[in-house]
py3Dmol code that shows the C-alpha trace and the ligand (Angstrom):
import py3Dmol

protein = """\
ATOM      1  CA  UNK A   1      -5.843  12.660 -15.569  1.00  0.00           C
ATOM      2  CA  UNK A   2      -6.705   9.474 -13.982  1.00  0.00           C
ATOM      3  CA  UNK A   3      -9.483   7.405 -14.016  1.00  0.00           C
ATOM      4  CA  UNK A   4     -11.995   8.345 -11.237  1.00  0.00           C
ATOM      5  CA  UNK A   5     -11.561   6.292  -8.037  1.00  0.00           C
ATOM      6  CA  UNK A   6     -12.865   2.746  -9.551  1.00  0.00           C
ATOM      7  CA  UNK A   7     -13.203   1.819  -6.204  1.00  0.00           C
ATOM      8  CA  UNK A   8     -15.978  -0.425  -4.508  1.00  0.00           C
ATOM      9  CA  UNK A   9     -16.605  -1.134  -0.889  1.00  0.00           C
ATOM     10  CA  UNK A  10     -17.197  -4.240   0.354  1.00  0.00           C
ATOM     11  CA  UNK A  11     -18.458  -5.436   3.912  1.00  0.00           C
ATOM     12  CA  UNK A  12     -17.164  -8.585   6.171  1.00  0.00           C
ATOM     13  CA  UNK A  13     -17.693  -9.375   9.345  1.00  0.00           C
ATOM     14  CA  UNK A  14     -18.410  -5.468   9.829  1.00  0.00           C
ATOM     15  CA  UNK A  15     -15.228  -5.019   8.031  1.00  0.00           C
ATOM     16  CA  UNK A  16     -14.981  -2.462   5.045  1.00  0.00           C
ATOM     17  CA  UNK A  17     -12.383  -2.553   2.198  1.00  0.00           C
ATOM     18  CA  UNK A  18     -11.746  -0.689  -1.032  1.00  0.00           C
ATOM     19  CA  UNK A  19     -11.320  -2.749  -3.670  1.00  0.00           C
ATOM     20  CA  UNK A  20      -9.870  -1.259  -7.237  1.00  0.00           C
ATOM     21  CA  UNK A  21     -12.054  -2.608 -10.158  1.00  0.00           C
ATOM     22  CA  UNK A  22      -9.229  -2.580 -13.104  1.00  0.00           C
ATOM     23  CA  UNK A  23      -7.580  -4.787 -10.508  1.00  0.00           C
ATOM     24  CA  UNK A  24     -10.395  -7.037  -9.255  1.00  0.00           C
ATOM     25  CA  UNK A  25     -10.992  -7.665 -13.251  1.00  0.00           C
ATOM     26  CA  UNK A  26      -8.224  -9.437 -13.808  1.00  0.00           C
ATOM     27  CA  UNK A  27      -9.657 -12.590 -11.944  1.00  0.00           C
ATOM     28  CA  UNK A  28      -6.987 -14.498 -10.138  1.00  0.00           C
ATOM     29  CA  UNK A  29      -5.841 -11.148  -7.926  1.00  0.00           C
ATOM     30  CA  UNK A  30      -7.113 -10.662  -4.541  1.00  0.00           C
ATOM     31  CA  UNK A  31      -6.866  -7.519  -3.243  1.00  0.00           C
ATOM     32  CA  UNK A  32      -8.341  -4.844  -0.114  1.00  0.00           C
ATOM     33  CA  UNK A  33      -7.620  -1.698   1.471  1.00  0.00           C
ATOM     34  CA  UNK A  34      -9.287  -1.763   4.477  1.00  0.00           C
ATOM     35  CA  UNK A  35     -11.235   1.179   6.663  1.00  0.00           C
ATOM     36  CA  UNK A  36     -10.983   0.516  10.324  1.00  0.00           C
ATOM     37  CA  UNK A  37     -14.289  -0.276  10.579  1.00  0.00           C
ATOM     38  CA  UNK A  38     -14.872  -4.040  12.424  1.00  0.00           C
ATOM     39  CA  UNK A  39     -11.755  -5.569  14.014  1.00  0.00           C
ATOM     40  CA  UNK A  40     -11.093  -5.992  18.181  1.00  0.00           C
ATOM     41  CA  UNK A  41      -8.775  -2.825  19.100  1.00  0.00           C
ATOM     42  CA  UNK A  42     -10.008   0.095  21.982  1.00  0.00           C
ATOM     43  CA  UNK A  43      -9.811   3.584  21.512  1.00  0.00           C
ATOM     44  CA  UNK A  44      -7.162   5.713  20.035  1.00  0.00           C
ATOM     45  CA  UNK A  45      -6.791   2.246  17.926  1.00  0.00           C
ATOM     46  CA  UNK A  46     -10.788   1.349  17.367  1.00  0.00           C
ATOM     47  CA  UNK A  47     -10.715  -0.961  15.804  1.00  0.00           C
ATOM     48  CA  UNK A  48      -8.989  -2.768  12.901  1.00  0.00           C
ATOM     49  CA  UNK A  49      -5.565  -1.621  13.782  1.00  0.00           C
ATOM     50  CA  UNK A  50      -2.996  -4.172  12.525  1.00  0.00           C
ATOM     51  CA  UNK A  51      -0.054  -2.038  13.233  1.00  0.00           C
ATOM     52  CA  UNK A  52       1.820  -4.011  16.239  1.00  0.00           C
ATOM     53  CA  UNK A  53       4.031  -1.119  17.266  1.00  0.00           C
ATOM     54  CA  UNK A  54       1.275   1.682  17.933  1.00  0.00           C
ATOM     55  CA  UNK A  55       0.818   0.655  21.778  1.00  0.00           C
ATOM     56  CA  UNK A  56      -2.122  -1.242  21.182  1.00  0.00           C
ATOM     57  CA  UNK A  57      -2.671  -4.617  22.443  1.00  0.00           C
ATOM     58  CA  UNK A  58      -0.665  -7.449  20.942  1.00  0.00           C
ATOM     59  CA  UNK A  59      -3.752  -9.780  21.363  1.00  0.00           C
ATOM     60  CA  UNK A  60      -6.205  -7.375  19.841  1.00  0.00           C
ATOM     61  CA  UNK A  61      -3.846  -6.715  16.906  1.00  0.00           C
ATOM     62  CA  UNK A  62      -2.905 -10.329  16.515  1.00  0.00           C
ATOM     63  CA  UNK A  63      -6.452 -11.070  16.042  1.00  0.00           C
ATOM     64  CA  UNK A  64      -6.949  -8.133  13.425  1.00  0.00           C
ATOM     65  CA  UNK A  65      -4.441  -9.620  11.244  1.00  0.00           C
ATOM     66  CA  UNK A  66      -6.691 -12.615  11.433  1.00  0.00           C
ATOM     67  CA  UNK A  67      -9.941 -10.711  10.631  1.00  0.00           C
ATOM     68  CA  UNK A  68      -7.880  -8.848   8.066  1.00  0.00           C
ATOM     69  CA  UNK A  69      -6.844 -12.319   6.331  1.00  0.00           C
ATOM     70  CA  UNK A  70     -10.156 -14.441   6.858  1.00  0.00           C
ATOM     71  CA  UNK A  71     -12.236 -11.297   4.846  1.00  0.00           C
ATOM     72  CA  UNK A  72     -10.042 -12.439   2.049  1.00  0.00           C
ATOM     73  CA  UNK A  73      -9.819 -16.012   1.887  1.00  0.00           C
ATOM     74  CA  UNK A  74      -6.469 -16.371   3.719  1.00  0.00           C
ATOM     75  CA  UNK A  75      -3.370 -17.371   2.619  1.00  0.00           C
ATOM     76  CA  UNK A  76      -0.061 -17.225   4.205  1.00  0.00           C
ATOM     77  CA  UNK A  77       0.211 -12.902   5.692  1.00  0.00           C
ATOM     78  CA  UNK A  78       3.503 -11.074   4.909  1.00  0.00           C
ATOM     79  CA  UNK A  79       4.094  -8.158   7.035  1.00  0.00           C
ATOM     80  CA  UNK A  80       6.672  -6.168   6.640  1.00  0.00           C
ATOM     81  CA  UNK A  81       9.041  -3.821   9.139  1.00  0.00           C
ATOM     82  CA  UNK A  82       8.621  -0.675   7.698  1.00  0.00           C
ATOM     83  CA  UNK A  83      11.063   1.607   8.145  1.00  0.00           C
ATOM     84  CA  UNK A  84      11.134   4.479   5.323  1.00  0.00           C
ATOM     85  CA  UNK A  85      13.649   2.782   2.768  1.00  0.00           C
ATOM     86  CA  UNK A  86      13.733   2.146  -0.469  1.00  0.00           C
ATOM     87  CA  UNK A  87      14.154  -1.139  -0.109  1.00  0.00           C
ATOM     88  CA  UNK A  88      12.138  -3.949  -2.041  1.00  0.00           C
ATOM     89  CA  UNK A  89      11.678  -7.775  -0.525  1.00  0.00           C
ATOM     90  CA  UNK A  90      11.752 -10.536  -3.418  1.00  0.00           C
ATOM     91  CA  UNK A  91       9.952 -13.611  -2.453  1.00  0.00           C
ATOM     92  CA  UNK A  92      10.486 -16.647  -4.976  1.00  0.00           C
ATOM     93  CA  UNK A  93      10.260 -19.888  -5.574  1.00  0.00           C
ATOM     94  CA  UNK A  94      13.472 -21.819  -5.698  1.00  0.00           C
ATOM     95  CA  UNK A  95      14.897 -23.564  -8.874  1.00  0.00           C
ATOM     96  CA  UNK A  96      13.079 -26.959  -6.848  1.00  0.00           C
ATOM     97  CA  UNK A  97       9.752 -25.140  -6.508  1.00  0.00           C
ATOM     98  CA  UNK A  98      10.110 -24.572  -2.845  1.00  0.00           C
ATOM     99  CA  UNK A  99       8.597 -21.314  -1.348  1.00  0.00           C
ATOM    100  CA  UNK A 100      11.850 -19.697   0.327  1.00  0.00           C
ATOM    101  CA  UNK A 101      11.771 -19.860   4.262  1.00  0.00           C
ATOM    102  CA  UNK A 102      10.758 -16.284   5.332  1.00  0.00           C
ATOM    103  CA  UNK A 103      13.742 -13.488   5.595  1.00  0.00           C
ATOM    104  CA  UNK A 104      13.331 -12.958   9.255  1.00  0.00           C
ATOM    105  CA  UNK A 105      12.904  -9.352  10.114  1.00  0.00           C
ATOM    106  CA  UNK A 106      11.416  -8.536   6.809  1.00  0.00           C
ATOM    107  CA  UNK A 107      13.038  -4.785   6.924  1.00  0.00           C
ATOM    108  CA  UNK A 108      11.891  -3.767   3.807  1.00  0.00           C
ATOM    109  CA  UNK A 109       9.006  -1.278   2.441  1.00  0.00           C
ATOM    110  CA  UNK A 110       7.948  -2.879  -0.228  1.00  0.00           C
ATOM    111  CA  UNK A 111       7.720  -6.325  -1.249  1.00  0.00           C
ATOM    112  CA  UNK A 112       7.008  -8.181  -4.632  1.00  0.00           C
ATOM    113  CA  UNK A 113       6.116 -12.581  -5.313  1.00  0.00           C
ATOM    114  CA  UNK A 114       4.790 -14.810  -7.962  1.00  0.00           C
ATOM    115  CA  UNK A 115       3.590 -17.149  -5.159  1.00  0.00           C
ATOM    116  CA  UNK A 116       0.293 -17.685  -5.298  1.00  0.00           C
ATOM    117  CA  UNK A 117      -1.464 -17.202  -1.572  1.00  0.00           C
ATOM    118  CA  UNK A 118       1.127 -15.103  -0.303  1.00  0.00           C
ATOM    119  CA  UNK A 119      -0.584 -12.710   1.186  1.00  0.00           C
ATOM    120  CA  UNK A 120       1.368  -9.001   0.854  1.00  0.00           C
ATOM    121  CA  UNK A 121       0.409  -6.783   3.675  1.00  0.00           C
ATOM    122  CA  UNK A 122       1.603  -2.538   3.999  1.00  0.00           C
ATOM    123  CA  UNK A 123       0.405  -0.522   7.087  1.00  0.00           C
ATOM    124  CA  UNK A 124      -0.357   2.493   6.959  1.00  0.00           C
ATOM    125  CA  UNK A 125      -1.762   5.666   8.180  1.00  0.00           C
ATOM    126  CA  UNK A 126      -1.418   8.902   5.994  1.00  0.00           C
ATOM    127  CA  UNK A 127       1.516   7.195   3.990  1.00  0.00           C
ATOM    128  CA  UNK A 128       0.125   5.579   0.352  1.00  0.00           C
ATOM    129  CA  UNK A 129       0.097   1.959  -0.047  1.00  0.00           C
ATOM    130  CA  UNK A 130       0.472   1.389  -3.509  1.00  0.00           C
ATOM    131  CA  UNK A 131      -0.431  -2.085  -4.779  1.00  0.00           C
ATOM    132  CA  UNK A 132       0.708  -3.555  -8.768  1.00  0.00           C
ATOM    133  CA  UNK A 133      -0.630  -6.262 -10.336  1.00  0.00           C
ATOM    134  CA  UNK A 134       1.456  -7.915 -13.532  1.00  0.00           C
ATOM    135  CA  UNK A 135      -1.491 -10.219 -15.120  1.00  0.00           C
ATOM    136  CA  UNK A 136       0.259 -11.739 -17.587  1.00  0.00           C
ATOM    137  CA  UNK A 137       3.791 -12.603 -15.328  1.00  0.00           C
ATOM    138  CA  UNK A 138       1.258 -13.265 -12.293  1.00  0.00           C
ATOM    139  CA  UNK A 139       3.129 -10.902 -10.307  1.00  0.00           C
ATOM    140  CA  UNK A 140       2.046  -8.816  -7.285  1.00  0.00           C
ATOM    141  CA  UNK A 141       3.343  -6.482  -5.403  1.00  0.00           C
ATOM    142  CA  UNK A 142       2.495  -4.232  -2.298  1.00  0.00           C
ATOM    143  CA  UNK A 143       4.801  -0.736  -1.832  1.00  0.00           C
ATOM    144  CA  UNK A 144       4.778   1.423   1.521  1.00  0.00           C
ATOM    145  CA  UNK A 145       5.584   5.217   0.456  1.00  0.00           C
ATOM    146  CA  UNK A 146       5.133   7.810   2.709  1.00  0.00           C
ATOM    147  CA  UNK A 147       7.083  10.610   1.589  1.00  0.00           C
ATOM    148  CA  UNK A 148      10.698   9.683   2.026  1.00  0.00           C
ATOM    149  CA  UNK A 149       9.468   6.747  -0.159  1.00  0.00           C
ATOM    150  CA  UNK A 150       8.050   9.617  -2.374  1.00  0.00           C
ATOM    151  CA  UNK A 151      11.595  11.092  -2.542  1.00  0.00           C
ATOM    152  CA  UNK A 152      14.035   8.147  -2.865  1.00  0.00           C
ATOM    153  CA  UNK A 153      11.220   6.724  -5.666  1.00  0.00           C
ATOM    154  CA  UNK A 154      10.388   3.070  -4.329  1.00  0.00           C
ATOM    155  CA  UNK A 155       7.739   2.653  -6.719  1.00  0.00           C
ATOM    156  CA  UNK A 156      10.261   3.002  -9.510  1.00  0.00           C
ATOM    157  CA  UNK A 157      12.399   0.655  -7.357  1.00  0.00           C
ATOM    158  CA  UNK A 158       9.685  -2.098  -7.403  1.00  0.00           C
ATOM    159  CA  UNK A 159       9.263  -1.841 -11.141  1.00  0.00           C
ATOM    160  CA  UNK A 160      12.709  -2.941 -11.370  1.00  0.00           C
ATOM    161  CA  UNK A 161      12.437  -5.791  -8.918  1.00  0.00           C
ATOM    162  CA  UNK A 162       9.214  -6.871 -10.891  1.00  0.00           C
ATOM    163  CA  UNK A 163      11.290  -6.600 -14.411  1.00  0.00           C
ATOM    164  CA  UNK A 164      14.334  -8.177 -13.162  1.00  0.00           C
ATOM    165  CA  UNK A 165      13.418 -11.093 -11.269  1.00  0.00           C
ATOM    166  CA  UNK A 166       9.951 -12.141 -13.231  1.00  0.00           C
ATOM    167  CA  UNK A 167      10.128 -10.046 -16.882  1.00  0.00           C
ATOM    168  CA  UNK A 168       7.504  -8.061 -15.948  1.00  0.00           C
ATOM    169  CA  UNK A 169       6.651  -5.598 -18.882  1.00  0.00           C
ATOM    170  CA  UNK A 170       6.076  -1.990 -17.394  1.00  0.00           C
ATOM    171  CA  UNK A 171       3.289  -1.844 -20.061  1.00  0.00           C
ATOM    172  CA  UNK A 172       1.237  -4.905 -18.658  1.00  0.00           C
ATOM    173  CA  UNK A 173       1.027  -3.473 -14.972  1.00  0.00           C
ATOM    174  CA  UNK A 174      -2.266  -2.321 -12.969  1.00  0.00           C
ATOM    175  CA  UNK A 175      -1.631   0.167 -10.284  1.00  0.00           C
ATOM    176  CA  UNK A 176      -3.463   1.369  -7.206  1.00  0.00           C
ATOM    177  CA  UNK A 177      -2.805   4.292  -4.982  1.00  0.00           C
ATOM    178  CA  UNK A 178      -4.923   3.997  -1.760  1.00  0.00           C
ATOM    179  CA  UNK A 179      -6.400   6.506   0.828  1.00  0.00           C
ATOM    180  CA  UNK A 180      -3.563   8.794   2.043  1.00  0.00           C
ATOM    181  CA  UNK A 181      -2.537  12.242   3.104  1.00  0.00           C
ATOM    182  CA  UNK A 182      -3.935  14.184   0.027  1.00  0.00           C
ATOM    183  CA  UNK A 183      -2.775  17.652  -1.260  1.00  0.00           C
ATOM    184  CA  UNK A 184      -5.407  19.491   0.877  1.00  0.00           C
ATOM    185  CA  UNK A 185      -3.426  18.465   4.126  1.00  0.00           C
ATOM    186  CA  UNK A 186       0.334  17.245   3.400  1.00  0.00           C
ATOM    187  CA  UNK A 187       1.806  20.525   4.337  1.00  0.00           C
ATOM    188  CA  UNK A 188       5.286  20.295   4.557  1.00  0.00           C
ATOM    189  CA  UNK A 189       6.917  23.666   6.170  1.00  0.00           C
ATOM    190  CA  UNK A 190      10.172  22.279   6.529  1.00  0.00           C
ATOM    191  CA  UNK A 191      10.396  21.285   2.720  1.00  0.00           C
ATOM    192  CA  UNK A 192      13.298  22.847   2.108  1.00  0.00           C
ATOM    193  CA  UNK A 193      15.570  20.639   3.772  1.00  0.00           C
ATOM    194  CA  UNK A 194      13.184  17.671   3.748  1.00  0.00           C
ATOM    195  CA  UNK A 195      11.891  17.527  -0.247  1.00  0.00           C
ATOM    196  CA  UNK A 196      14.705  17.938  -3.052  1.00  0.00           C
ATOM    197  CA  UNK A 197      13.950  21.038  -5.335  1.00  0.00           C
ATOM    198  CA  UNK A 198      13.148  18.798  -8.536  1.00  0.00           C
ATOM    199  CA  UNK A 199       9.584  17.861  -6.782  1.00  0.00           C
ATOM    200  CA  UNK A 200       8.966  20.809  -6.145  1.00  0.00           C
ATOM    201  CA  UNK A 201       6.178  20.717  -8.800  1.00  0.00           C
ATOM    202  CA  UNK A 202       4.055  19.196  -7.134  1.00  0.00           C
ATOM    203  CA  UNK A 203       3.585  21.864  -4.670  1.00  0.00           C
ATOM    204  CA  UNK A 204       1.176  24.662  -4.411  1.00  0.00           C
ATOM    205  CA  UNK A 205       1.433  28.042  -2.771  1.00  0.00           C
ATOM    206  CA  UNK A 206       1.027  26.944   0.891  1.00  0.00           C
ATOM    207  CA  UNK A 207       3.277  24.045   0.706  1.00  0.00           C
ATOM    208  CA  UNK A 208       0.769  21.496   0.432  1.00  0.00           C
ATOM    209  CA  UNK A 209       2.396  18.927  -2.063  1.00  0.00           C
ATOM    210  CA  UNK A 210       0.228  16.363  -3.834  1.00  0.00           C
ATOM    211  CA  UNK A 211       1.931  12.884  -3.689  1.00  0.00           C
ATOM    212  CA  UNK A 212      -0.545  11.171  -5.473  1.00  0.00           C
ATOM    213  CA  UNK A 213       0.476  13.189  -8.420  1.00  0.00           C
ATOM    214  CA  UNK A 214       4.249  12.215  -7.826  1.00  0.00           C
ATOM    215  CA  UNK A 215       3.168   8.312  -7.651  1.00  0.00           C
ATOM    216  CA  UNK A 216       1.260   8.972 -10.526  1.00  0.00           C
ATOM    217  CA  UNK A 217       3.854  10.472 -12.483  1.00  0.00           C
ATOM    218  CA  UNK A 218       6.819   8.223 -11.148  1.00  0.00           C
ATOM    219  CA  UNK A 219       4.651   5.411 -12.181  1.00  0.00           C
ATOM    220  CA  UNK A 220       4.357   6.483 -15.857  1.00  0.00           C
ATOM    221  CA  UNK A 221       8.063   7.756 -15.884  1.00  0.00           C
ATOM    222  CA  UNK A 222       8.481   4.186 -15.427  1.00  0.00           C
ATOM    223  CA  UNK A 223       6.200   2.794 -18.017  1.00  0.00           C
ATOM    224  CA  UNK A 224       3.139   2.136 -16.234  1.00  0.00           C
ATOM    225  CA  UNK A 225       0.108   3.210 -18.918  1.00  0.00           C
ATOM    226  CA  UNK A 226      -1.713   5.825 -17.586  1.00  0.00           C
ATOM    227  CA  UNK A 227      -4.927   4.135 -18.157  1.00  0.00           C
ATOM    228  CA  UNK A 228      -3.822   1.653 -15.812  1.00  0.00           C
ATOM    229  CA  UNK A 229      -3.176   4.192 -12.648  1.00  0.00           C
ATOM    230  CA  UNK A 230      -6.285   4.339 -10.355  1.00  0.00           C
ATOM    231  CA  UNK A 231      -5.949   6.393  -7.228  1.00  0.00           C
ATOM    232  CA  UNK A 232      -8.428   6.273  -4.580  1.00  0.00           C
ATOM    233  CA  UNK A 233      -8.571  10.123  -3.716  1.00  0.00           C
ATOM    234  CA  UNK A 234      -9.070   9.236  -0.465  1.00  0.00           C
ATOM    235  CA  UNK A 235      -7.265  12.167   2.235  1.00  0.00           C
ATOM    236  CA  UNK A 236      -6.916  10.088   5.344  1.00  0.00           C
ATOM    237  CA  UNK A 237      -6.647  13.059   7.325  1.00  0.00           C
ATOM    238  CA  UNK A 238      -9.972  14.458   6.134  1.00  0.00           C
ATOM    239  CA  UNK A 239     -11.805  11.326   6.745  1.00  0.00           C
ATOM    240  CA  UNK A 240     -10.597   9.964  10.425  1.00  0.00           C
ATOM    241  CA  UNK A 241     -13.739   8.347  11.067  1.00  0.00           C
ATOM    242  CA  UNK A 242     -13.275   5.888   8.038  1.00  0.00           C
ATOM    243  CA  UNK A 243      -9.251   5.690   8.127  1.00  0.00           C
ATOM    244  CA  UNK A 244      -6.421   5.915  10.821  1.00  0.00           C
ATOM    245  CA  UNK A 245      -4.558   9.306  10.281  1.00  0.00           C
ATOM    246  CA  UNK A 246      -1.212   9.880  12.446  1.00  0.00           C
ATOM    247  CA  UNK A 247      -1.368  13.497  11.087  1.00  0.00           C
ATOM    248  CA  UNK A 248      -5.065  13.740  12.567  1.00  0.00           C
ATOM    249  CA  UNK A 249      -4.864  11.753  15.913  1.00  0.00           C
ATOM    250  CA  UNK A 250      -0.894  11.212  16.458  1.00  0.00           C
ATOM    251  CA  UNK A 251      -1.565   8.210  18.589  1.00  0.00           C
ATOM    252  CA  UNK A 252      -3.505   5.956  16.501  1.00  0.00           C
ATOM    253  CA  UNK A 253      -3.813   2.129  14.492  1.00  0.00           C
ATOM    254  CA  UNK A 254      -2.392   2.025  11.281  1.00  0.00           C
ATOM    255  CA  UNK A 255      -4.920  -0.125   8.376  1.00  0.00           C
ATOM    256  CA  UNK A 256      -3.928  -2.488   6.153  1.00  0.00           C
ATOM    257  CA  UNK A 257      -3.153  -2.797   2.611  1.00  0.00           C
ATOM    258  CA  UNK A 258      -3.230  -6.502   1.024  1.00  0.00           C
ATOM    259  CA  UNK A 259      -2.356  -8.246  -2.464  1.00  0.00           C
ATOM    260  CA  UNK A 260      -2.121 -11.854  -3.217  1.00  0.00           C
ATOM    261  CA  UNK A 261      -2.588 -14.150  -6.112  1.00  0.00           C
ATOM    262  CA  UNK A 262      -4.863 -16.893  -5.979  1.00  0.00           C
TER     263      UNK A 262
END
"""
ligand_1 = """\
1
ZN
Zn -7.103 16.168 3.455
"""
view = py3Dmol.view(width=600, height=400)
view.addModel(protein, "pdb")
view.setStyle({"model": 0}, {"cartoon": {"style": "trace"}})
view.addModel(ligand_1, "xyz")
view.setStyle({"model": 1}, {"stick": {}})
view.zoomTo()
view.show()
């Protein structure tokens, strides 16, 4: 099993964010989940909403992403267009030490850098953000995986990115799964056609399947130790109040996710 949710909550400027200990430990890694406590948006999107395409104000979001980057000690925000892929954004120095100029639409649902003060940002809202920290290649990375993530396996997809383009050793890597749709609520009646029958597993008699047990597993499939997965076991749905849940409220903010090195 994994560790219980090693998770600590931390306050900013009436900001809240989850913090995972095994990651905070390693010193040089910044890293929050935040609640959607604090920030500027109105209703359906009160109030740290930093998702841009939600119908919220551009202004009020705008200055989220601020709040959002302030809280922890700035940096230089990556944000990424989300769009269900498997499909991992390398950001690198150059053979002269120059930071690359940014890939301009940033399609992409997952992203991994060595550069320190880059900050790595997922939105979400019932989909996991799951965030890896390499401490001895001082790599991070930040992976959006709602369940067509789930399926086409972009955590295992990041691994690779992490391997190939820094050495990352499977072995060395921290992993956290944030607040999500958890098995009491991800009810998939269609799963037939939507999930393929070898993840099936992971479902229980009333088609509720438990994606945080499929990150987990895809994440050790892949080499991460077990010891080193920490999931929140935080449903979003169950806990609107504290996080944005599209399954709960349909019109709503989406929170953000963010990694960076120091
Ligand atoms: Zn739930």
């Amino acid at each position: 099993m994994d560790k219980p949710a090693a998770a600590t909550m931390v306050g900013t400027e009436g900001t809240r964010h989850l913090e995972f200990n095994h990651i905070k430990g390693v010193g040089f890694i910044t890293h929050g989940i935040f609640s959607r406590a604090g920030g500027f948006s109105k209703a359906p999107f009160d109030g740290l909403n930093v998702g841009l395409s939600t119908g919220d104000s551009r202004e009020a979001v705008l200055k989220n992403r601020e709040l959002v980057s302030r809280t922890l000690g700035g940096g230089a925000p990556v944000y990424l267009n989300q769009v269900h892929s498997d499909t991992v954004l390398v950001l690198k120095k150059d053979k002269t030490g120059n930071i690359p100029a940014m890939a301009g639409d940033n399609v992409a649902d997952a992203v991994v850098t060595d550069i320190p003060d880059l900050a790595l940002v997922i939105q979400v809202a019932d989909c996991q953000a799951v965030i890896l920290a390499d401490p001895v290649k001082r790599v991070v990375a930040n992976i959006h995986s709602g369940w067509k993530g789930s399926v086409g396996n972009i955590i295992a997809r990041t691994i690779d990115a992490m391997e190939e383009n820094f050495g990352s050793a499977p072995g060395d890597i921290l992993a956290g799964i944030g607040p999500s749709l958890g098995p009491c609520c991800a009810e998939f009646v269609n799963y037939r056609t939507e999930i393929p029958e070898h993840l099936w597993y992971i479902k229980d008699g009333n088609d509720h399947f438990d994606f945080w047990r499929l990150s987990h597993d895809q994440l050790e499939k892949r080499g991460v130790k077990p010891g080193n997965i920490v999931r929140a076991g935080i449903c979003t749905k169950c806990s609107p109040g504290a996080y944005f849940s599209y399954r709960h409220e349909k019109v709503t903010g989406r929170f953000a996710s963010v990694i960076k090195i120091t």
